[in-house]
C-alpha positions as CSV (number, residue, x, y, z in Angstrom):
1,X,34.5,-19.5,20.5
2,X,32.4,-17.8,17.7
3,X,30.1,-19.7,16.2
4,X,28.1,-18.8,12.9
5,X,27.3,-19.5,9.1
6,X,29.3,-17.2,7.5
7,X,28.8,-18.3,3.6
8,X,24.6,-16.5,3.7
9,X,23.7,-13.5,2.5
10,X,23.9,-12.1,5.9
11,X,26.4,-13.7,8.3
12,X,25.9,-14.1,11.5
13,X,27.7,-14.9,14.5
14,X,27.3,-16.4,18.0
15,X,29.0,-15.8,20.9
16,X,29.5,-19.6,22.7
17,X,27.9,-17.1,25.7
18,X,24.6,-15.8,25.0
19,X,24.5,-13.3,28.2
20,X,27.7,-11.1,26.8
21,X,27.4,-7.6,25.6
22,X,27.6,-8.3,21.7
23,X,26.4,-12.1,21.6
24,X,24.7,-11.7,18.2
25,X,26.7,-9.9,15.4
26,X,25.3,-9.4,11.9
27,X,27.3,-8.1,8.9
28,X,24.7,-6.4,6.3
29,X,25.7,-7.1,2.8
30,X,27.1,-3.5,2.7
31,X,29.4,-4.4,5.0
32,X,28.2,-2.9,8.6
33,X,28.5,-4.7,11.5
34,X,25.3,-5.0,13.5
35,X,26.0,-6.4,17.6
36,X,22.9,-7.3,19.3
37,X,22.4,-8.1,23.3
38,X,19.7,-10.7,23.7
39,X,18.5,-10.1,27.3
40,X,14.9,-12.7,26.6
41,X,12.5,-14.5,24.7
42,X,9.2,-13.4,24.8
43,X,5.9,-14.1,23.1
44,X,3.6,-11.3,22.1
45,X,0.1,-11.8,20.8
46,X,-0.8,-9.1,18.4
47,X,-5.2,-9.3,18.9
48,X,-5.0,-8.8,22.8
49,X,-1.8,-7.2,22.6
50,X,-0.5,-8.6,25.9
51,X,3.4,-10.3,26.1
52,X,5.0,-13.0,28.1
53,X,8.6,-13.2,29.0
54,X,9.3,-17.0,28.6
55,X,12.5,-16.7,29.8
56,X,15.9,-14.5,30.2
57,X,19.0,-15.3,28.9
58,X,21.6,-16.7,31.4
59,X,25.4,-17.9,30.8
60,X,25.4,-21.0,28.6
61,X,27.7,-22.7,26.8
62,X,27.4,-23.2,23.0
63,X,27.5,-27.0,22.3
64,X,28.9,-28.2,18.7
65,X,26.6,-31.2,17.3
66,X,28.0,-33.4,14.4
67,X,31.7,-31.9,14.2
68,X,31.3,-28.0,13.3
69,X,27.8,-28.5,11.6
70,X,25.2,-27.5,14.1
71,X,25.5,-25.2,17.3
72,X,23.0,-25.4,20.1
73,X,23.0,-23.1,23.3
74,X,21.5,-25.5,25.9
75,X,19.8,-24.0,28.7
76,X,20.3,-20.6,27.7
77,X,17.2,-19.5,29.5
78,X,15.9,-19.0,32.9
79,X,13.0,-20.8,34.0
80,X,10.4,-20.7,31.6
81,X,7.1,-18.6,32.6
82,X,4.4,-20.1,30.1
């Protein structure tokens, strides 16, 4: 299952699994395709430059809320590290 909002300037696309090769694609208005591989969510504070890895990406399932209107990848991330 793809899910995405393909009538925006820039469509974008979800794979139902976040942990695949590819997950994300983006298609620039000049037609490339863009794939990205989100492997985390991080947080990164720019005045002490340190990071934190909130959490990786694991397998998930993409969950369709109100018929096709809204997609939501529950527990798509590891244990959180806050």
């Amino acid at each position: 299952m793809i899910i995405g909002s393909p009538n925006v300037q820039h469509p974008v696309h979800f794979l139902s699994n976040l942990n695949q090769i590819g997950a994300v694609q983006v298609r620039t208005p000049g037609g490339i395709l863009l794939q990205s591989t989100p492997v985390d969510v991080s947080l990164y504070d720019a005045a002490s430059g340190t990071s934190v890895i909130v959490g990786a990406v694991k397998d998930c399932s993409a969950v369709l809320v109100g018929g096709n209107q809204v997609a939501s990848h529950i527990h798509c991330l590891s244990s959180a590290r806050l």
